[in-house]
C-alpha positions as CSV (number, residue, x, y, z in Angstrom):
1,X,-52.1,66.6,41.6
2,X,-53.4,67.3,38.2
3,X,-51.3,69.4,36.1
4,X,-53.2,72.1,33.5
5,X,-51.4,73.7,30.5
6,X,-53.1,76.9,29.1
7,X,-52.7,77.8,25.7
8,X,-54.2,81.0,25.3
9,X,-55.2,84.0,28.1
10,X,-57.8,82.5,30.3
11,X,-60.5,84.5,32.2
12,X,-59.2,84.4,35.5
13,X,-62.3,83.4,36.8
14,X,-62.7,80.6,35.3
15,X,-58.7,79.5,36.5
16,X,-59.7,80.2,39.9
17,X,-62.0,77.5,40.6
18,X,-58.7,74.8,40.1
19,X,-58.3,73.8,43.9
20,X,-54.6,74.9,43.9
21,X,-53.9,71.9,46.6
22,X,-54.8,69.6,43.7
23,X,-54.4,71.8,40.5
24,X,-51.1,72.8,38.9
25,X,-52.0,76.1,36.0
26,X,-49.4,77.6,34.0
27,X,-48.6,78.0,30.3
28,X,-45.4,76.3,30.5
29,X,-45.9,72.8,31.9
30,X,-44.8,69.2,30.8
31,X,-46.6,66.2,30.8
32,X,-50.0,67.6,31.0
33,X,-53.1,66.1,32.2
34,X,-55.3,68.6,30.4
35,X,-55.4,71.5,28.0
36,X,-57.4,74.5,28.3
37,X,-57.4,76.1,25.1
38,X,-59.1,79.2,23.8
39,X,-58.0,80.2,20.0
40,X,-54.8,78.8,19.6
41,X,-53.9,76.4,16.4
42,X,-53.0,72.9,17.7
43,X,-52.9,71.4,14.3
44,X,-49.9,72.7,14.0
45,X,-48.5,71.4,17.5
46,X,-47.7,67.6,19.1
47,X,-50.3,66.8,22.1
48,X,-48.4,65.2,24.9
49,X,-49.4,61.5,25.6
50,X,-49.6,62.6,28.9
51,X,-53.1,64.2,27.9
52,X,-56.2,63.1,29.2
53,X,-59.0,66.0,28.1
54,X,-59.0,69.6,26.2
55,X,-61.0,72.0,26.4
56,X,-61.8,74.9,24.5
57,X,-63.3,77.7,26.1
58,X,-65.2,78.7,23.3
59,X,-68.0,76.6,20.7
60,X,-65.5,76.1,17.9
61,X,-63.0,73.6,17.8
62,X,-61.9,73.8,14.5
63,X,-58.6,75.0,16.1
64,X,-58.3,71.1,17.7
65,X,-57.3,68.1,15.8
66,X,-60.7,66.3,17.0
67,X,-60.1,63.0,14.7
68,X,-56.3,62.7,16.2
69,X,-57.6,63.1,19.6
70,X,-60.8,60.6,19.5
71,X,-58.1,57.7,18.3
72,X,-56.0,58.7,21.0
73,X,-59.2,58.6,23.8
74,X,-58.7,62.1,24.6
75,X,-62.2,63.9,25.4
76,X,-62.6,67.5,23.6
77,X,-64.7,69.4,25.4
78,X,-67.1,72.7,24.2
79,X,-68.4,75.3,26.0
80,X,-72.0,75.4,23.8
81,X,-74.2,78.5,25.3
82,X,-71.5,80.3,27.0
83,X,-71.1,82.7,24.5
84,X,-74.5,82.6,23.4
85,X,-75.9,86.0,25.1
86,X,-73.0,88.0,23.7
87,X,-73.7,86.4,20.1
88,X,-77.5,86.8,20.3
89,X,-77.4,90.5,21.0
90,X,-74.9,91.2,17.9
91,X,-77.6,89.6,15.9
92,X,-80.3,91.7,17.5
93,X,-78.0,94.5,16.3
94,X,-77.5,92.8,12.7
95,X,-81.2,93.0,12.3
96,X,-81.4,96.4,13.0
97,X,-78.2,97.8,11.0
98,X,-79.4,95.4,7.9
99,X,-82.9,97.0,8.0
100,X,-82.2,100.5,8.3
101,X,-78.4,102.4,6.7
102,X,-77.7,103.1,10.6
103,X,-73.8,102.4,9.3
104,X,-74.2,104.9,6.1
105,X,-75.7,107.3,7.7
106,X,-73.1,107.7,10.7
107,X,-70.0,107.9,7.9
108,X,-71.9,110.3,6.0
109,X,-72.9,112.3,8.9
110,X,-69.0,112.5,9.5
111,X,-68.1,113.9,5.7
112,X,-70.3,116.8,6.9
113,X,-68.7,117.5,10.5
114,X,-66.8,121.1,9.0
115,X,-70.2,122.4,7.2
116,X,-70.9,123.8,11.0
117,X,-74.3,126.0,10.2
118,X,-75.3,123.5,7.5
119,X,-75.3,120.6,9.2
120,X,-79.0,120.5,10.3
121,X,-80.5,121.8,7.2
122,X,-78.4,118.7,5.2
123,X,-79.4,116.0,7.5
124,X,-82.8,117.0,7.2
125,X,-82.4,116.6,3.7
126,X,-80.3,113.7,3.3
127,X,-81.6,111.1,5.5
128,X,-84.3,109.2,3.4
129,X,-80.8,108.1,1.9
130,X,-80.8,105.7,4.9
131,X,-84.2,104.8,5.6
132,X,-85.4,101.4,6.2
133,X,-88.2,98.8,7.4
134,X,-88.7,98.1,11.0
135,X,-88.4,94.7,12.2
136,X,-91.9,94.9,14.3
137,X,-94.8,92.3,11.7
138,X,-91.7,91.1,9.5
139,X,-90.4,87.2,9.1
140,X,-87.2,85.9,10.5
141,X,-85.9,83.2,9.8
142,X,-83.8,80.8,11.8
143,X,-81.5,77.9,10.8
144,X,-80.0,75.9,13.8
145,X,-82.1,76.4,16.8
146,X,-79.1,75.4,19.3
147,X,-78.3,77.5,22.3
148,X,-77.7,81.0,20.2
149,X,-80.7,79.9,18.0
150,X,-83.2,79.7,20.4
151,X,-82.0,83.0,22.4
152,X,-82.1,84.8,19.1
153,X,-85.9,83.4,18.4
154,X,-87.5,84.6,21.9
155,X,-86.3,87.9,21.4
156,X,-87.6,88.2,18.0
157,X,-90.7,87.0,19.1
158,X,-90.4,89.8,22.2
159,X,-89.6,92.5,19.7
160,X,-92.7,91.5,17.3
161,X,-91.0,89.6,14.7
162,X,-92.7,86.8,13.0
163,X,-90.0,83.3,13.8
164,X,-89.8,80.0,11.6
165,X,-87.3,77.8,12.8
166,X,-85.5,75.2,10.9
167,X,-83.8,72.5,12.8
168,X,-84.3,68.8,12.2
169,X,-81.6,68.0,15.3
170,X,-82.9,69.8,17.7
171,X,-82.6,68.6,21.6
172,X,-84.6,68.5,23.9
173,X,-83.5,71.3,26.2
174,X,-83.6,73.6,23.2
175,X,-87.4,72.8,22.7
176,X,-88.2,73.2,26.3
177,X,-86.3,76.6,25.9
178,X,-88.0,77.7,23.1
179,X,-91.2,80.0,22.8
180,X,-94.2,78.5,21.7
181,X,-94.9,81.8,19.0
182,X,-91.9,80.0,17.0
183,X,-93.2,78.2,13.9
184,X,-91.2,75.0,12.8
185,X,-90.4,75.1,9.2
186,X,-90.4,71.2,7.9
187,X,-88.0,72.4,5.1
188,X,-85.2,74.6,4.8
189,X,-86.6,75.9,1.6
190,X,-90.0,76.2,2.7
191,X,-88.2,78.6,5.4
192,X,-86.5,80.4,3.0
193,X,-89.2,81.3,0.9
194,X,-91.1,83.1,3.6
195,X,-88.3,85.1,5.2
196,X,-87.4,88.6,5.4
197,X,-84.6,88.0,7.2
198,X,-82.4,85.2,7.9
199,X,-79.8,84.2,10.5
200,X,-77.9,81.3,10.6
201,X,-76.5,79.3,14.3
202,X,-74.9,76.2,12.8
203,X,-71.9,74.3,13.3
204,X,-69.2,74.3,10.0
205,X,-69.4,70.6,8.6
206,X,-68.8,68.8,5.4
207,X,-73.3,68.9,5.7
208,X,-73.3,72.7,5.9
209,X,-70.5,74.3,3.8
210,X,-72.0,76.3,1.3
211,X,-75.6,75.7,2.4
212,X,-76.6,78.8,1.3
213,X,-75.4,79.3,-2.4
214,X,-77.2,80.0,-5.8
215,X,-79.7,77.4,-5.5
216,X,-80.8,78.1,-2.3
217,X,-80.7,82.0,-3.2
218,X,-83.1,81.5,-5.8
219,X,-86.4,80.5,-3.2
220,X,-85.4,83.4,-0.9
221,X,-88.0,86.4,-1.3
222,X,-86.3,89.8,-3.4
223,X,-84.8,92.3,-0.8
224,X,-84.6,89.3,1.6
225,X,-81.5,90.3,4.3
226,X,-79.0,87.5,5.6
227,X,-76.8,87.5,9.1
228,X,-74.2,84.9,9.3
229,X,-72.6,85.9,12.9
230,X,-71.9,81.6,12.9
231,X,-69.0,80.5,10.0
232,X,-68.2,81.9,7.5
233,X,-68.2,79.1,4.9
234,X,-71.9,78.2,5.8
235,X,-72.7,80.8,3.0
236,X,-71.3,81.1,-0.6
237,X,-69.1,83.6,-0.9
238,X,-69.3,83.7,-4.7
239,X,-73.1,83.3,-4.7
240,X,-73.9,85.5,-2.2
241,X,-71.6,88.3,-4.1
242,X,-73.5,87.8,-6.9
243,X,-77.1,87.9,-6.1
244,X,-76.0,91.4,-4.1
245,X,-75.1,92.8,-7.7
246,X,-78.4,91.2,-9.1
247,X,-80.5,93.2,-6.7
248,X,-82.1,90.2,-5.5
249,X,-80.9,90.3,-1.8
250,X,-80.6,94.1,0.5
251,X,-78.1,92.9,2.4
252,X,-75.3,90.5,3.9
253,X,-74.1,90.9,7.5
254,X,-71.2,88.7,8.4
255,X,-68.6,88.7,11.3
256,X,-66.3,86.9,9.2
257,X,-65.1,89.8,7.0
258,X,-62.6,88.8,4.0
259,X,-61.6,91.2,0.9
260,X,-64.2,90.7,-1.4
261,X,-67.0,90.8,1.2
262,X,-65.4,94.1,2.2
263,X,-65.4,95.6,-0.7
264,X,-69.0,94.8,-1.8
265,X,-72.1,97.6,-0.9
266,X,-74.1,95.4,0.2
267,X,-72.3,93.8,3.1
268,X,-72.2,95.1,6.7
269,X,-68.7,93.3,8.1
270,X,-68.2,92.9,11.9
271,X,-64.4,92.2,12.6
272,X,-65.6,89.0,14.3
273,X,-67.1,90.0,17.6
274,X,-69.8,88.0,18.2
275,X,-68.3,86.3,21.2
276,X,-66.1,89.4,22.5
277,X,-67.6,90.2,25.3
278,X,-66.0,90.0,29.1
279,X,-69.0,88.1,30.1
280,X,-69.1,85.7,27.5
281,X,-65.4,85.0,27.6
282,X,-65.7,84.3,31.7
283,X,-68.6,82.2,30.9
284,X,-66.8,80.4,28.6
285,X,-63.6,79.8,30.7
286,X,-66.4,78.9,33.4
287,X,-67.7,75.9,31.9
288,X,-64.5,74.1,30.5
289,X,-63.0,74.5,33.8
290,X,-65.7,72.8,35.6
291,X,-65.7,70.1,32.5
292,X,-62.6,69.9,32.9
293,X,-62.8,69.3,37.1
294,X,-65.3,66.5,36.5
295,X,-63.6,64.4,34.1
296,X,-60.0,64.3,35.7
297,X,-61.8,63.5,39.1
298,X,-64.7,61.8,38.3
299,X,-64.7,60.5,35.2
300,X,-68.1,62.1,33.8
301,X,-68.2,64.2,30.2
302,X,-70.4,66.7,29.3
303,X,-70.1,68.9,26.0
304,X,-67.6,66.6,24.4
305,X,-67.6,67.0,20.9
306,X,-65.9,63.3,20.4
307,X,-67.3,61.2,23.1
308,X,-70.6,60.2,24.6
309,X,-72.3,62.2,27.1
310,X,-71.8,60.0,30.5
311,X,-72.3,60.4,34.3
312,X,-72.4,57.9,37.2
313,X,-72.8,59.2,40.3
314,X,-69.5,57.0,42.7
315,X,-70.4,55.3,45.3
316,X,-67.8,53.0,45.3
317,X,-64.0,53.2,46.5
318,X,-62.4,52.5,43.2
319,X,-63.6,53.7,39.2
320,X,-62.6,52.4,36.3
321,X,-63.2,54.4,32.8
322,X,-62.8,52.9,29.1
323,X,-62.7,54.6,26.1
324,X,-63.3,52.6,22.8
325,X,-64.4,52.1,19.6
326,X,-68.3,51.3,19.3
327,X,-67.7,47.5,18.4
328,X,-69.9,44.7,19.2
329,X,-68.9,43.2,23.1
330,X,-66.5,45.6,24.2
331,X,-69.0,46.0,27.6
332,X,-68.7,41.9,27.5
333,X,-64.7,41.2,27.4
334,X,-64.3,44.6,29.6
335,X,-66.7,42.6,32.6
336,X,-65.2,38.8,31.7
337,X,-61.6,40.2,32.2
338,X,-62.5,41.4,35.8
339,X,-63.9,38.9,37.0
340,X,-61.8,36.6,35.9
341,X,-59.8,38.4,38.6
342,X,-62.6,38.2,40.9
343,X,-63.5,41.7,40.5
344,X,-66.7,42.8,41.8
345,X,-68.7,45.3,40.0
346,X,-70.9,47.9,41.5
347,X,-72.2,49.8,39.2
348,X,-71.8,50.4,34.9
349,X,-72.8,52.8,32.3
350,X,-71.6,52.5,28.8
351,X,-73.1,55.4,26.3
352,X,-71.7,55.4,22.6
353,X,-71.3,58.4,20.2
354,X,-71.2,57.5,16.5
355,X,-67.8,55.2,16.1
356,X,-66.4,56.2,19.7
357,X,-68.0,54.5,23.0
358,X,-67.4,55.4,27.1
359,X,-67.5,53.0,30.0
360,X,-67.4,53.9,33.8
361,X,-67.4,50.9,35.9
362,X,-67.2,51.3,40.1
363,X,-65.6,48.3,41.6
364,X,-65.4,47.6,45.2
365,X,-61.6,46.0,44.6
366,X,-58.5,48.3,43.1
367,X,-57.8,47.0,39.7
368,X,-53.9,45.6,39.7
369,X,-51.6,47.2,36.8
370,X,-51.6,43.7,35.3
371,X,-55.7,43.9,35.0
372,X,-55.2,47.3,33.0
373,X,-52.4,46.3,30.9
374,X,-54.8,43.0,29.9
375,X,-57.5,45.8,29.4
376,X,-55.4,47.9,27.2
377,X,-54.4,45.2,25.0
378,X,-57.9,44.1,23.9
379,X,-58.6,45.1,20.7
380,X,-60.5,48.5,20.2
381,X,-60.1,49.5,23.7
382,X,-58.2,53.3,22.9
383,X,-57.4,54.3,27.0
384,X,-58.0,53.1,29.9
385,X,-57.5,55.0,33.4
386,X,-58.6,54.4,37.3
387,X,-59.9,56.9,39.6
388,X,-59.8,56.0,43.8
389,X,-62.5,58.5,45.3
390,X,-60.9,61.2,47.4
391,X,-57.4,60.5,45.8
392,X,-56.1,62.9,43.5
């Protein structure tokens, strides 16, 4: 019986795929195995060292102490792309409410509500106050060409928009994903410079805080429009504030609101809704569940933000998993220690992830405690665990 402690309200339908003859859910649990976690702070909080995984149902895990846990060999898991529909379509609406005072011209439209009689003579008047470009022939722009990225560049393309994409990590899925109309920009300035409009689907990192700021404002065309519906701190609050008052940009649309940015004409503030949809948050709660599923009974990760990617597909009675740090001949003592104890191997896969490094090894014997306390005391091995199939 595995034993699940939620953190925040999870969509129900992603809590109803636990098998409730193997799962335990609740809020209130000791000794958990796992975490699901959508929002809630857990810096603040100390993870039981009963825990084996978290995962947040959600893309950001700023919320998690990810260093803490890798040392401790517990897998954070993501849910990249489950939120992505709900995100791209507030960017489709971004675009269209930077381009043209769609936002002005409803409040003003209100001041005028007791004028009855007047009303259509005045908005005949008034409303090249609030005109703007269309989107159809113009250039976007988009940095990060990840699950949102990508979603956001075939619609552009499918609502006439010229795309440049600017993504020197991009996988392989993404690529496939992506339509062939989208020109790769080779630098982010070079992608700047030929923009109308620019969005921004990246990850918050010591790389890309502040990576748009006064330097990078000054090879963006005049009247150029921003959408950052991603992190805030990936633009310069200062900068940007200042280039608005210049003229030099039209507009800045952000779902990451604060009292300065609200205060400024030129910035369109969405009270962080990019991923506040139903769908998005049952897709979310979807995917970590099912993470979560395969990892306590299998072993396997997928969308860990800490450890390696890794799958193995059991054929044998008995698993043994290893996390540890990426250090020459871990695979090497790991295989000598067993059979030493006469041990037979099946099957191995060992994948790595920067300094962190994840072994599944089937065996045709059990492994004895005394094997896995030998295992846990070699040096740079961080957890070890056993999985018997059809035992839970």
């Amino acid at each position: 019986m595995f034993r699940i402690q939620t953190m925040n309200k999870i969509s129900p339908q992603g809590l109803e795929l636990f098998p409730r003859e193997r799962y335990e859910v609740a809020s209130e649990i000791l000794h958990p195995d796992a975490i699901l976690v959508r929002s809630a702070d857990m810096h603040q909080g100390e993870i039981p060292g009963s825990v084996l995984a978290i995962a947040r149902a959600g893309a950001g895990v700023n919320n998690i102490p990810v260093d803490q846990c890798s040392d401790r060999g517990v897998v954070v898991f993501n849910t990249p792309g489950g939120n992505a529909n709900a995100v791209k379509e507030l960017v489709i609406a971004a675009l269209l409410i930077s381009s043209r005072d769609i936002v002005g011209g409803i409040n003003w439209g209100k001041t005028i509500a007791s004028r009855a009689d007047e009303v259509p003579d005045l908005v005949e008047k008034e409303k090249s106050r609030f005109e703007g470009p269309e989107l159809r022939g113009k250039t976007l722009g988009i940095i990060g060409l990840g699950a949102i990225g990508v979603m956001v560049a075939n619609d552009a393309v499918a609502l006439g928009m010229e795309v440049i994409g600017y993504d020197p990590y991009i996988s392989v899925d993404a690529a496939w994903d992506l339509s062939r109309q989208v020109i790769r920009a080779d630098t982010l300035e070079g992608l700047l410079a030929k923009s109308d409009y620019i969005t921004l689907h990246l990850p918050l990192g010591d790389a890309t805080r502040g990576l748009l700021d006064a330097e990078k404002f000054r090879f963006m065309k005049k009247g150029a429009r921003i959408i950052n519906l991603a992190r805030g701190g990936l633009v310069n609050e200062e900068d940007i504030l200042a280039v608005l008052g210049a003229g030099k940009l039209s507009a800045y649309v952000t779902d990451f609101p604060s009292a300065e940015l609200l205060a400024c004409p030129g910035v369109i503030c969405i009270p962080h809704l990019g991923a506040s949809t139903p769908e998005a948050e049952d897709n979310c709660a979807v995917m970590a569940v099912r993470q979560l599923m395969a990892y306590l009974e299998s072993g396997a990760i997928r969308n860990s933000v800490n450890f390696p990617r890794c799958r193995l597909e059991q054929q044998a009675p008995f698993r043994l998993l290893v996390a540890n740090r990426n250090i020459p001949n871990m695979v090497g003592q790991i295989t000598t220690i067993l059979a030493a104890e006469n041990i037979n191997i099946l099957d191995l896969i060992n994948h790595h992830r920067e300094e962190f490094a994840y072994n599944i090894i089937d065996t045709e014997q059990r492994i004895p405690d005394a094997v896995l306390e030998q295992l846990k005391g070699v040096e740079g091995i961080i957890r070890v665990r056993t999985i018997e199939q059809g035992v839970f």
